[in-house]
N, C-alpha and C positions, 0 to 999 in steps of 0.2 A: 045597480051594477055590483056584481062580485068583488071582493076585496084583491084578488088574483086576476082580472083585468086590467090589463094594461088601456086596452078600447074595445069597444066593439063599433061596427061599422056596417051600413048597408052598400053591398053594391054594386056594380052597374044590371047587374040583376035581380035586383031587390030579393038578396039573400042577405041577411044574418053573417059576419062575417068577425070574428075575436080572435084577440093576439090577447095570450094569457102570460104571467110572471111566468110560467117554467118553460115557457116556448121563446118567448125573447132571452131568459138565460143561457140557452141553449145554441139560438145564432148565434148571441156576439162572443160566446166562447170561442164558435170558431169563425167568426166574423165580424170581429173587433169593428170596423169600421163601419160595421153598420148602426151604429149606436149616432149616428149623423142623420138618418135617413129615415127614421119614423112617421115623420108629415109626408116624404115621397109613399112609405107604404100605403097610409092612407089614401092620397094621391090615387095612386095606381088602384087601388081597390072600388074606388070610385067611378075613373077615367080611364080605365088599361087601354095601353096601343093595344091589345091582343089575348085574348084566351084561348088555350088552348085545351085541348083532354091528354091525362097521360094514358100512355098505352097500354099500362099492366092494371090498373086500377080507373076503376069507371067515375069512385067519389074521389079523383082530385081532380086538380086545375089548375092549370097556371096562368098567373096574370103577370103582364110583363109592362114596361114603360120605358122608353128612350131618354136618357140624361146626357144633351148632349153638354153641355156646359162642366163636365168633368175633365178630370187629368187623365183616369184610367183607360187605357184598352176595352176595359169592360162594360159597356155602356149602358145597359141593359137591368132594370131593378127586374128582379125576376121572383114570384111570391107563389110559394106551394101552398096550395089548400084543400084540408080534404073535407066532404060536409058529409054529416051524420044526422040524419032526421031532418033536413032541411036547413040545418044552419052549419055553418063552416066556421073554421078554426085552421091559423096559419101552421104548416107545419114546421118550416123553415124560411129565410129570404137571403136574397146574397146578391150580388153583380155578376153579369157575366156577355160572354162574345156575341152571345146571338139568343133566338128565339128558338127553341123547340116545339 
């Protein structure tokens, strides 16, 4: 594994799937509290309640998963990905209200 992996992970569709050092600098800059939540990404990347397609771009995806056991409103781990050549890489992740 690359020195700039943070992990890499298969899954639930047996893709390829990495969260690299400049892409985790990048959430908790502006989602400090996600620096709690790394084993949920995994999680989620594995198990998602839900995938979806975004609708301006064909290679992303969102995987989503239900945290009910939080304080926040936002209860929703929610994980952008976009795959190039068959393997993905997280763009961003955060909480939020609901599923897209």
């Amino acid at each position: 594994m690359r020195d700039d992996i943070i992990f890499e992970i298969e899954d639930k569709t047996n893709r390829k799937i990495r969260l690299t050092k400049t892409q985790w600098k990048h959430v908790i800059k502006y989602h400090r509290y996600m620096v709690n939540y790394l084993d949920k990404i995994k999680e989620t990347l594995i198990n998602p309640l839900a995938i979806t397609d975004n609708l301006y771009d064909e290679k992303v995806r969102y995987y989503y998963s239900y945290l009910k056991h939080i304080p926040q409103t936002e209860k929703y781990l929610f994980i952008a990905v976009r795959y190039l050549n068959g393997d993905g890489f997280i763009i961003t992740t955060y909480l939020r209200k609901n599923i897209k």
